[in-house]
VMD Tcl script that builds the backbone (N, CA, C; Angstrom):
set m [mol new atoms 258]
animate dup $m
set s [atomselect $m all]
$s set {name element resname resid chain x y z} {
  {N N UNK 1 A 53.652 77.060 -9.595}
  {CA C UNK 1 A 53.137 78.111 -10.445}
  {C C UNK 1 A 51.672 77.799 -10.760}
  {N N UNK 2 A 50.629 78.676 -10.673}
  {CA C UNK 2 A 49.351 78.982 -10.985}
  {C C UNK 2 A 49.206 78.723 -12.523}
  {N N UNK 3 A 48.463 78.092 -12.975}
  {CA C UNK 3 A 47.835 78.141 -14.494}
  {C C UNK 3 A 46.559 78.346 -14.766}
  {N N UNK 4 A 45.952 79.190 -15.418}
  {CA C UNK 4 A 44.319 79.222 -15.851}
  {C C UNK 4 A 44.452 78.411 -17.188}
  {N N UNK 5 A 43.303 77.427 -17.198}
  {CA C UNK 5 A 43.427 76.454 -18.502}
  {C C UNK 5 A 41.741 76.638 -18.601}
  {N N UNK 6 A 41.392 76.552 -19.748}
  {CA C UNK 6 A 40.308 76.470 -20.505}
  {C C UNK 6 A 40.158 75.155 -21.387}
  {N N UNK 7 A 39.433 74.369 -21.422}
  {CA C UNK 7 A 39.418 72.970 -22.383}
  {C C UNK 7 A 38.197 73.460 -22.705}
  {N N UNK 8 A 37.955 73.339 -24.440}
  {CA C UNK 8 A 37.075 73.551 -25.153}
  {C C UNK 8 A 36.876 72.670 -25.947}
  {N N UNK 9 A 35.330 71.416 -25.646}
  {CA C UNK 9 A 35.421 70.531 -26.176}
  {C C UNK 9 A 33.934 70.594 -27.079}
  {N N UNK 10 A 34.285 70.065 -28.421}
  {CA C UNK 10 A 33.303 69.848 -29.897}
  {C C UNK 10 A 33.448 68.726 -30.421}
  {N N UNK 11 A 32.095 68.254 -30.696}
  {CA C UNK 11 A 31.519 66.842 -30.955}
  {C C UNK 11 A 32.512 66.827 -32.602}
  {N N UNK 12 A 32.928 65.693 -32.695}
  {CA C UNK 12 A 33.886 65.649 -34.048}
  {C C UNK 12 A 32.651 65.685 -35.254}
  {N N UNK 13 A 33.590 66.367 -36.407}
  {CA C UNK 13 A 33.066 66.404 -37.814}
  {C C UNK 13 A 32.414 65.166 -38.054}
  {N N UNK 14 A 30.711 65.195 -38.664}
  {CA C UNK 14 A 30.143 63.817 -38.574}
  {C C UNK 14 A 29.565 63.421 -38.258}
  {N N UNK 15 A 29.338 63.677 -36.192}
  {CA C UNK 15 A 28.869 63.510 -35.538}
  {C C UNK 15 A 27.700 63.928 -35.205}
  {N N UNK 16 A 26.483 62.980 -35.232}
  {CA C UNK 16 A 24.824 63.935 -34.726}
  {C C UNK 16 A 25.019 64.925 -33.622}
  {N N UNK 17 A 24.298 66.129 -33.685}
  {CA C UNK 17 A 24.292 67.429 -32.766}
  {C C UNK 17 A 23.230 67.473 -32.749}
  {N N UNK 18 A 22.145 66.677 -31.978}
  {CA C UNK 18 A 20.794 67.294 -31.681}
  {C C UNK 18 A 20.531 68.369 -31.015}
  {N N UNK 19 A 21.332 68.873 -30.087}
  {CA C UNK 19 A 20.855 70.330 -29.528}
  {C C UNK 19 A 21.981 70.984 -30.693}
  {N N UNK 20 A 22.751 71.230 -31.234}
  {CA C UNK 20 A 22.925 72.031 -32.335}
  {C C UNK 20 A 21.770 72.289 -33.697}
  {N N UNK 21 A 21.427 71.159 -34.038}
  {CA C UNK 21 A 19.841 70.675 -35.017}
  {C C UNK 21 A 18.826 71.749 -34.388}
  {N N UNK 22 A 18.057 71.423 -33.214}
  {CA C UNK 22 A 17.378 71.821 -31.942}
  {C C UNK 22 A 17.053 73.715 -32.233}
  {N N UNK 23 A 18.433 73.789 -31.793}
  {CA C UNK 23 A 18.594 75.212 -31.703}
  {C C UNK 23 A 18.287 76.224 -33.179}
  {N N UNK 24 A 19.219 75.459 -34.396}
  {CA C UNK 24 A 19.213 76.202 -35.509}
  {C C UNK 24 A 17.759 76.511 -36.148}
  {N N UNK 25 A 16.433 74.913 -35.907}
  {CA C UNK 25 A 15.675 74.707 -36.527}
  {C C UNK 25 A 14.968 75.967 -35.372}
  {N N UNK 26 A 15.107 76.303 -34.172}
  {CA C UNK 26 A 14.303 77.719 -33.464}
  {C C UNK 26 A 14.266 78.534 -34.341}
  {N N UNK 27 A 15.847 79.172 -34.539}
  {CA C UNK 27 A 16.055 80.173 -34.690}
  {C C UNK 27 A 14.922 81.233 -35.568}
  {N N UNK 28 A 15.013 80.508 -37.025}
  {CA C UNK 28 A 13.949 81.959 -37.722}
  {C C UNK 28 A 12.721 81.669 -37.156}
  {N N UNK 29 A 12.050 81.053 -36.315}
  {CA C UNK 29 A 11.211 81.549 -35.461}
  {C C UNK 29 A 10.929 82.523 -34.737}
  {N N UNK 30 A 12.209 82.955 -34.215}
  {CA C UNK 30 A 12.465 83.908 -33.231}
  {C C UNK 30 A 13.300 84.996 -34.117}
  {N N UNK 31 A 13.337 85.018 -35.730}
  {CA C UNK 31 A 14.106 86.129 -36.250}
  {C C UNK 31 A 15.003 86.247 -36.263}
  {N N UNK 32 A 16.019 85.213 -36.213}
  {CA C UNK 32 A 17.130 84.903 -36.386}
  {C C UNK 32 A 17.631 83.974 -37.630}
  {N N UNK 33 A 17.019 84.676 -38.960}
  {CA C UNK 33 A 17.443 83.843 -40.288}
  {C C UNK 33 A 18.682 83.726 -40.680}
  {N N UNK 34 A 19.239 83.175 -41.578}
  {CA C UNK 34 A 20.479 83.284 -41.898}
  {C C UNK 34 A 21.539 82.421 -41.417}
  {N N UNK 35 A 21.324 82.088 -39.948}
  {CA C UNK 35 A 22.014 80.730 -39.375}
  {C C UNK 35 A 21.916 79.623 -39.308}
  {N N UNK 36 A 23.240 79.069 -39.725}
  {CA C UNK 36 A 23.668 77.588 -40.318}
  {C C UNK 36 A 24.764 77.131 -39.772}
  {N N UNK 37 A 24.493 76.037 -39.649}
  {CA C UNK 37 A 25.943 75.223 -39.047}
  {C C UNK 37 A 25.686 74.986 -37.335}
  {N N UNK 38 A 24.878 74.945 -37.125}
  {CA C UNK 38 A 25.284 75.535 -35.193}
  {C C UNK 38 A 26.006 74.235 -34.682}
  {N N UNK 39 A 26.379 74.107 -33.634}
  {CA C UNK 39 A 27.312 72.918 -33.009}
  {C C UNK 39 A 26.998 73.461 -31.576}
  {N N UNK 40 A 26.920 72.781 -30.505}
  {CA C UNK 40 A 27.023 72.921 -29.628}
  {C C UNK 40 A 28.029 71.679 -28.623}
  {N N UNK 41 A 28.737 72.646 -27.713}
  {CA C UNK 41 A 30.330 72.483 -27.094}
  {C C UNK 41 A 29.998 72.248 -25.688}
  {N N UNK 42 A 30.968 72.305 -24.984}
  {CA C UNK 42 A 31.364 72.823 -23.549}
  {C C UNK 42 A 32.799 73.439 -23.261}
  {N N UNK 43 A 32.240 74.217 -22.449}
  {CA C UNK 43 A 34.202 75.220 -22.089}
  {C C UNK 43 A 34.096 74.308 -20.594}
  {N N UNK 44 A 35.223 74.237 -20.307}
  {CA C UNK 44 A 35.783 73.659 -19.128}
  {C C UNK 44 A 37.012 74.784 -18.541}
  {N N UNK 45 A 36.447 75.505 -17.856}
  {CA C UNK 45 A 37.511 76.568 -16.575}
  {C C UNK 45 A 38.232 75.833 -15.468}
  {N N UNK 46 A 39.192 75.954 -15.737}
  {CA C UNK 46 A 39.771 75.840 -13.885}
  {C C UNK 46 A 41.054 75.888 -14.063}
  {N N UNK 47 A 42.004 76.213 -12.417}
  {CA C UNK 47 A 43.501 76.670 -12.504}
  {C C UNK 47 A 43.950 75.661 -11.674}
  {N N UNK 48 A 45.012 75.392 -12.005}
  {CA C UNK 48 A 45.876 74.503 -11.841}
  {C C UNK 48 A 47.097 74.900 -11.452}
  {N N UNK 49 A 48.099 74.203 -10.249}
  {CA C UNK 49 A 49.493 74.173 -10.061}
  {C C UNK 49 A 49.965 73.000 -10.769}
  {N N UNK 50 A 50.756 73.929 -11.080}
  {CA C UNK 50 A 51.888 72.569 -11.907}
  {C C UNK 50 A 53.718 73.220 -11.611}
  {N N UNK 51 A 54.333 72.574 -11.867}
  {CA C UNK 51 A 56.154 73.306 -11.580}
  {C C UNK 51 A 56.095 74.361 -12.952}
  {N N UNK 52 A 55.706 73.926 -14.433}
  {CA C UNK 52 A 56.099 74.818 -15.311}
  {C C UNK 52 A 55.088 74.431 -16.562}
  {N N UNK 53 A 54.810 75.034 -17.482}
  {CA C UNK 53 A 53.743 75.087 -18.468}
  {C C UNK 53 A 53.855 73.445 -18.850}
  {N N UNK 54 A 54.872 73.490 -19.105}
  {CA C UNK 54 A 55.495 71.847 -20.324}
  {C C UNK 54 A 54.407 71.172 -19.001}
  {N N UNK 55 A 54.628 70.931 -18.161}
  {CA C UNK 55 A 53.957 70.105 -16.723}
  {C C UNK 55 A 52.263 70.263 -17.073}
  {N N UNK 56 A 51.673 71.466 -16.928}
  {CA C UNK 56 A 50.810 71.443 -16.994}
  {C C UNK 56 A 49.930 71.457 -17.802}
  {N N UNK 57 A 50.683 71.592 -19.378}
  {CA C UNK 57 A 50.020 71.422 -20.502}
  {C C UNK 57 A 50.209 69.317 -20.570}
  {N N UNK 58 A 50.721 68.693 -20.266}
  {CA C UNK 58 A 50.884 67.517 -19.965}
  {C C UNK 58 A 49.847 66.918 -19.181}
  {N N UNK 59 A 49.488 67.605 -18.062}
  {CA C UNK 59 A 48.366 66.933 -16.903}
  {C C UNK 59 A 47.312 67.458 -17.376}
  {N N UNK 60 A 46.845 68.280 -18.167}
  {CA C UNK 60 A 45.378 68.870 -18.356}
  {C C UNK 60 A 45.162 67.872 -19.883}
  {N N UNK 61 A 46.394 67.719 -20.822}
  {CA C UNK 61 A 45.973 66.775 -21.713}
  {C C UNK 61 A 45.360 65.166 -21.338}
  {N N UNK 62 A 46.303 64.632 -20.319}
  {CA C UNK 62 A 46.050 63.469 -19.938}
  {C C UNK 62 A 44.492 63.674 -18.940}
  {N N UNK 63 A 44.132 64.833 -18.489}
  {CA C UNK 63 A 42.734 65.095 -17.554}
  {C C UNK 63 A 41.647 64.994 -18.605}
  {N N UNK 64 A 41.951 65.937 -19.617}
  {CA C UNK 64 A 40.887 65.879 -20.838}
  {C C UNK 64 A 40.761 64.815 -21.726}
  {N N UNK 65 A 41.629 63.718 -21.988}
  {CA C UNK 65 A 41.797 62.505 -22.370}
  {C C UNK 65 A 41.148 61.466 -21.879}
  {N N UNK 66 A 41.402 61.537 -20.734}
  {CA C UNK 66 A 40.714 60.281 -19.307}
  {C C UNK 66 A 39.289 60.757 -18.782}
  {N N UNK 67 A 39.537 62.010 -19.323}
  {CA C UNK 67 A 37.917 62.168 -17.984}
  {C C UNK 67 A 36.725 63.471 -18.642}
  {N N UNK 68 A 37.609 64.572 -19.248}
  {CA C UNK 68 A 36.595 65.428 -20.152}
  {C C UNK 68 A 36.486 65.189 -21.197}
  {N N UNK 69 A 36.196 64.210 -21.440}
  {CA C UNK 69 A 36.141 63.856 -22.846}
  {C C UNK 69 A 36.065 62.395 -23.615}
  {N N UNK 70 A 35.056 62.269 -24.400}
  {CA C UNK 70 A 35.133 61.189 -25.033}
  {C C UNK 70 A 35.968 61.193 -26.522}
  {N N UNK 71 A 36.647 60.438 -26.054}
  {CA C UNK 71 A 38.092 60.895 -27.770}
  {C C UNK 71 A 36.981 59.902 -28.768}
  {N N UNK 72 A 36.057 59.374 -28.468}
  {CA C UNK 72 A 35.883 58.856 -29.655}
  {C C UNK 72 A 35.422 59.706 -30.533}
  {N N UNK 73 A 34.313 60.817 -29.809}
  {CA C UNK 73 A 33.374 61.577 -30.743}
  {C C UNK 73 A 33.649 62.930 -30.491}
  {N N UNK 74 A 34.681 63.288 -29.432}
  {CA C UNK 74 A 34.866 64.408 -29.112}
  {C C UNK 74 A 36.267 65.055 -29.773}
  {N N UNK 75 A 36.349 66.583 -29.791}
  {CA C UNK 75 A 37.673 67.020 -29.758}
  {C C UNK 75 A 37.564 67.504 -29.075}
  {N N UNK 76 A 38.974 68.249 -28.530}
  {CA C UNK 76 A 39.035 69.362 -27.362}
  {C C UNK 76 A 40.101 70.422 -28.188}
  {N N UNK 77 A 40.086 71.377 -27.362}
  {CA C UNK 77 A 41.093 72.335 -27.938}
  {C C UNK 77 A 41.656 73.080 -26.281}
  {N N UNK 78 A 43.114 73.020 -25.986}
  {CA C UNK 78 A 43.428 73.195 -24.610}
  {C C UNK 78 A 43.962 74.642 -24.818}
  {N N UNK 79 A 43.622 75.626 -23.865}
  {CA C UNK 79 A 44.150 76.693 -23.817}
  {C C UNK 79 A 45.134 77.070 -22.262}
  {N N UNK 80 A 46.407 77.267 -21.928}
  {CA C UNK 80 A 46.866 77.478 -20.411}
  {C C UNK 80 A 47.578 79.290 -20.775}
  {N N UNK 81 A 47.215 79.512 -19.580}
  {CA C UNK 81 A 48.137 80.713 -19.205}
  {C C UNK 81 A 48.733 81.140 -18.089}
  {N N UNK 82 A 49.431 81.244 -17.936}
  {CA C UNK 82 A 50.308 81.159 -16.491}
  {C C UNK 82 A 50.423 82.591 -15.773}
  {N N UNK 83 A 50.271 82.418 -14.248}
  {CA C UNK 83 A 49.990 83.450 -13.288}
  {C C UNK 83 A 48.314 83.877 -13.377}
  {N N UNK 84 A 47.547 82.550 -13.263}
  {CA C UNK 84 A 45.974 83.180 -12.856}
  {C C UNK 84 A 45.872 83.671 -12.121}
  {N N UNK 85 A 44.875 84.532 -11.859}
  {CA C UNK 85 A 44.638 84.755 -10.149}
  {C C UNK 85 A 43.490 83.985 -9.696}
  {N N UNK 86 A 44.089 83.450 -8.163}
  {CA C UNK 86 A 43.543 82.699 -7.655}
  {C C UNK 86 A 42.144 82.817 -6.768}
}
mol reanalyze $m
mol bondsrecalc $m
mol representation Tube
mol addrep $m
């Protein structure tokens, strides 16, 4: 079975965000007042076979654990849906 998974990973609460800093301190330059907080992420796309969700919500945790991601400073947030098109 086909899975589309999305891993959406953000620097943990705490953590320096210089291109989040970066970006916010642009903004009312360019007329964009009012914004606060910025963070900057990465989305991670791609589809996957696995036999059944339980499977592949299992191998994309242990992928984003080992390899997208630094658990020290990072979170992720995993999204799967089954029957992507390929």
């Amino acid at each position: 079975m086909l899975f589309s998974v999305q891993v959406e990973v953000t620097l943990r609460q705490g953590v320096a965000d210089p291109q989040g800093a970066t970006i916010e301190r642009s903004l009312p330059h360019l007329g964009f007042d009012g914004v606060k907080g910025v963070r900057v992420g990465k989305s991670i796309r791609f589809d996957l076979e696995a036999a059944d969700e339980a499977s592949a919500r299992a191998e994309v945790e242990d992928l984003t654990q080992r390899f997208l991601t630094n658990p020290v400073i990072e979170d992720s947030t995993i999204s799967i849906v089954a029957g992507a098109n390929a």
